[in-house]
Phi, psi and omega in degrees: 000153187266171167217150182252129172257188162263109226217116200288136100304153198315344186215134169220119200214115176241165177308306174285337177206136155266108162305137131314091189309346173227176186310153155287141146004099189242336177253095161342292212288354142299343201204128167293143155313153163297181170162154227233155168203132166302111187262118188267134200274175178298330168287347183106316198316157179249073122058072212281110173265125153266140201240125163224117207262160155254186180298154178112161156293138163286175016259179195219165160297077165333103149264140176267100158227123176263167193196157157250043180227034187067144178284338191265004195106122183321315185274005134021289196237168192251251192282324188267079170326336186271009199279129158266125212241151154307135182266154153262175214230067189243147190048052151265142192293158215328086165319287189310295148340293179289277189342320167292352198240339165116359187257122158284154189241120190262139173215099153233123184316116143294168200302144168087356204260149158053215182298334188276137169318156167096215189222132186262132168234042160055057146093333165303354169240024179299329173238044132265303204277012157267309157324332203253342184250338152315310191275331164294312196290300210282305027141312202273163189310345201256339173271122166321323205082037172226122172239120166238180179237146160237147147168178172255169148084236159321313189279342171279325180311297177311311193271355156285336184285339154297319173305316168273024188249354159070045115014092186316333179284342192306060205296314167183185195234139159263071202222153183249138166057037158229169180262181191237315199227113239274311208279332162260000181252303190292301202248338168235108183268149174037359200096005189243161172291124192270102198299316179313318188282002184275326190247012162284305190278005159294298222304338212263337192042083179204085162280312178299349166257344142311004197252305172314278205285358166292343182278336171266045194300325173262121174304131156202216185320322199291311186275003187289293187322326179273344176321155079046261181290310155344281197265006127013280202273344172290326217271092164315359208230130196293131170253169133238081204254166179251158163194172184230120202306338195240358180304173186255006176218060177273294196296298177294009147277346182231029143262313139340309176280305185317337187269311167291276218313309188251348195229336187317187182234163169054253181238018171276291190302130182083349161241000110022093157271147174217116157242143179236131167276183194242035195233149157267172162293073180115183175321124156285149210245039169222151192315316194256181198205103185320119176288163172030059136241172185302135212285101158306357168250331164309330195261349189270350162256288168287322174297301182327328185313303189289338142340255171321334179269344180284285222284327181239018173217349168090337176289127177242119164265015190077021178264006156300333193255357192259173172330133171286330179243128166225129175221175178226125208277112140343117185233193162287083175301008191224051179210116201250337130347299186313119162307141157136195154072062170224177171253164185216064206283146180213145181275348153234190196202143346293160179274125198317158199202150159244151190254130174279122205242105172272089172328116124038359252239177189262162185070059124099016206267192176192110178212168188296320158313129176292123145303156191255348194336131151267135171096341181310136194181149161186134220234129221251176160217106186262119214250105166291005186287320206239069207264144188300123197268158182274138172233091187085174184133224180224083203233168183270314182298293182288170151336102205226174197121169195261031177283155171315096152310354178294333182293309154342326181072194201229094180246143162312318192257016169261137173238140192229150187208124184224163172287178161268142168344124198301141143296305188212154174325145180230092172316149170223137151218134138133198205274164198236164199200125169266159192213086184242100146338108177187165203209137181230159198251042187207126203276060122166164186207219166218146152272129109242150207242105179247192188222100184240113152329048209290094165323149159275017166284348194073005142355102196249102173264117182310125151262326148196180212199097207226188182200161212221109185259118198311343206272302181280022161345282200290344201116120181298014160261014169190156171267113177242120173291170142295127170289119189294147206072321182305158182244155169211171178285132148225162183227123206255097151323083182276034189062212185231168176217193171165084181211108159287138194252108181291161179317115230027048195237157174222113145344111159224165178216137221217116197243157180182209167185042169205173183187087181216138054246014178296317177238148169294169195260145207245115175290014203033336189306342196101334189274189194286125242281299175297343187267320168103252182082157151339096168321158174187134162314119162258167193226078180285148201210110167269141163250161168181092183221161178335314172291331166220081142005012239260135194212146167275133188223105219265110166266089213245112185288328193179104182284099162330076168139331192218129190293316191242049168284314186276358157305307164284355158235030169265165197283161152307109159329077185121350184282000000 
């Protein structure tokens, strides 16, 4: 049996800090002193900027990373925020390399952060004050008039929120681990409150704006400007992104891309890079450690390079000619035997698939057969006083990983459904997706729905794990209640995956309607998220009868071992 420890993985880029993945600058003779200068935003705040010139003459090419964790280096400063330090060329995604290379490094404190001015309000005023400094940095005597942008985590964020504010100087982005669109990756999931970000905006102490966005709990106006999704068709700019299977923004990096890669505007279609890895946002919390992975300095160091030389200095080495996509398929790390535990390149994203359908059954079963069942159901009492706890995932705060779902314990309100041991390995790449029939006696609750990895040791390794707040059935732009009795359809976004579920290994699925503290809790009452109200036992009822289906739906790439398997498990036309 594993036991889960703490274990360094190839990448640790949290929400709170983008590490330098290579050293900082350390040889003078590569880098001009720093100096640190205020960049006045379009409002007057003024912008505390670190300036790092390299050796040579200018003017030179500019990378751009804004950040909220100080520019001078997290540990800088003690009691006093206002303190001016030597700047050093610290928390820029490889400083020392670009620098080395002929690139100047602009680090700046976002408003409120640190030396700058204003109210830091969490990435809402990031694209203008990502536009007004981009356009100062071309501006300056020291700039060629090519600007890009890096960083991880926050600093990825920052430099999407630029992006989409379209900065005529804006040549392209390099960034690991960040989203595009605030309201499903960061803060509302499913329609549900996301705790991690609950406890980021503790971390940062802008509690009145945690309070502002609890109230905006339904998309509408209040998230458009800062979206994305919004600015899709606008957005000019060759990305070049990282991501992770366990990340806490996995599905919004390959929306991204997917989206700018065919819908973009200007030189964003067709130049869209993407890598996805077997790493989360920080340490994964389990015993193994995923084989043959990509070399971190190469790729957070010498590719950006190559990056930044193709688009703003013009030297081509061919990296415009490689794969748009590289990613990596997850396998049984404690098999040396197992398919999978590989690299993968794709010219688009998701890579063709047949989508798979595991029916539901009844006595906890999950097979490829439409049930024959009549009536099949079975019905829970979810106590929000008592919430099923989180174990692993894809969280920032918390444990994370692909951990034993065995930690759960054998609770009432879990329900559990799994196959019979695989006949042969079943490659999955691309979005994964549930279609569940269930009902309540209560005018709204939660799903939540995971995707587990059954070992034959019985080993239950979590692959994602996502929830669905019943109100928002219909779309997170308006709220529809549950009639009590009535049965209804939802369909639960479980993300992407790219994992083989090996040859005696068994597909389950772990149906329930709580996941805390990764999600806030659903007071069943109906009321509005932020009023809270008197809490009440809901009494939830899944089906999975002839009649309602409720079925897991697999974007399955490749059966291992029988040529017309996967034929034989692809859905039924119309089911």
């Amino acid at each position: 049996m594993r036991k889960q420890r703490f274990v360094a993985v190839w990448l640790f880029l949290t929400l709170g800090f983008a590490a330098s993945l290579v050293a900082p600058a350390q040889n003078d003779k590569s880098w001009q002193k720093g100096w640190e200068e205020m960049v006045r935003a379009r409002d007057g705040a003024e912008l505390a900027t670190n300036i790092f010139l390299p050796a040579g003459e200018g003017p030179f090419p500019v990378i751009l990373t804004r950040t909220p964790y100080c520019k001078d280096g997290r540990n800088q400063y003690e009691a006093d925020r206002t303190k001016k330090i030597d700047p050093k060329p610290a928390g820029m995604l490889g400083a020392d390399l670009l620098l080395e290379n002929g690139y100047a490094c602009v680090i700046q404190d976002c408003r409120g952060r640190y030396r700058s001015q204003g109210e830091f309000r969490g990435f809402m005023d990031d694209p203008g004050d990502g536009y007004d400094t981009v356009e100062w940095v071309a501006a300056q005597p020291w700039c060629d008039g090519k600007v890009a942008m890096n960083g991880g985590s926050a600093s990825a964020i920052t430099s999407n929120m630029a992006a989409l504010a379209g900065p005529p100087h804006l040549a392209c982005i390099f960034e690991a681990l960040g989203f595009g669109s605030p309201y499903e990756y960061m803060y509302f999931m499913g329609g549900e409150w996301r705790t991690d970000a609950d406890k980021w905006l503790q971390a940062l102490g802008i509690t009145e704006l945690q309070k502002e966005i609890r109230r905006h709990e339904t998309y509408g106006d209040f998230w458009k400007p800062w979206d994305m999704k919004t600015y899709y068709r606008r957005i000019d700019v060759p990305i070049f992104q990282v991501g992770g299977w366990y990340d806490i923004f996995t599905q919004a990096q390959l929306d991204v891309f997917a989206n700018l890669q065919k819908n973009g505007a200007g030189l964003a279609p067709g130049n869209q890079k993407l890598v996805m890895g077997p790493f989360a946002h920080g340490p994964m919390n389990v015993d193994f450690v995923y084989p043959n992975r990509l070399r971190l300095e190469d790729l957070m160091g010498a590719t950006q390079v190559r990056w930044f030389d193709y688009w703003l200095k013009g030297k081509d080495d061919g990296i415009m000619n490689e794969a748009p996509i590289q990613y990596y398929v997850m396998g049984d790390p404690c098999d040396s035997q197992a398919p999978g535990n590989q690299w993968r390149t794709a010219p688009d994203w998701p890579p063709p698939s047949k989508a798979t359908s595991w029916y539901l059954q009844a006595e906890g079963g999950l097979s490829t057969d439409q049930p024959t069942a009549a009536g099949a159901s079975q019905t829970y009492a979810f106590d929000p006083a008592d919430p099923v706890p989180t174990v692993g995932g894809n969280n920032l705060a918390f444990e994370k990983g692909p951990m034993d779902q065995r930690a759960v314990g054998e609770r009432a309100d879990v329900l559990k459904f799994r196959s019979a041991p695989l006949k042969h390995a079943i490659e999955v790449v691309g979005k994964m997706d549930m279609e569940m029939w269930a009902g309540s006696d209560a005018p709204d609750t939660d799903w939540v729905v995971k995707v587990v990895d059954v070992y034959p040791d019985g080993y239950e390794a979590l692959v994602m794990d996502m929830p669905l707040r019943a109100r928002f059935r219909g779309g997170f732009d308006r709220e529809v209640f549950m009639t009590p009795g009535e049965v209804y359809k939802f369909k639960i976004d479980l993300w992407s995956t790219a994992l083989v579920f090996n040859k005696g290994h068994r597909i389950a699925v772990h149906v329930t309607s709580s996941n805390a503290p990764r999600f806030g809790i659903n007071p069943n009452n109906g009321e509005p998220l932020a009023a809270g109200g008197e809490p009440r036992v809901a009494r939830n009822t899944i089906y999975f009868d002839q009649d309602h289906p409720s079925r897991l739906i697999l974007p399955v790439t490749k059966v291992y071992g029988e040529a017309d398997a996967l034929a034989a498990m692809s859905t039924p036309p119309g089911s």
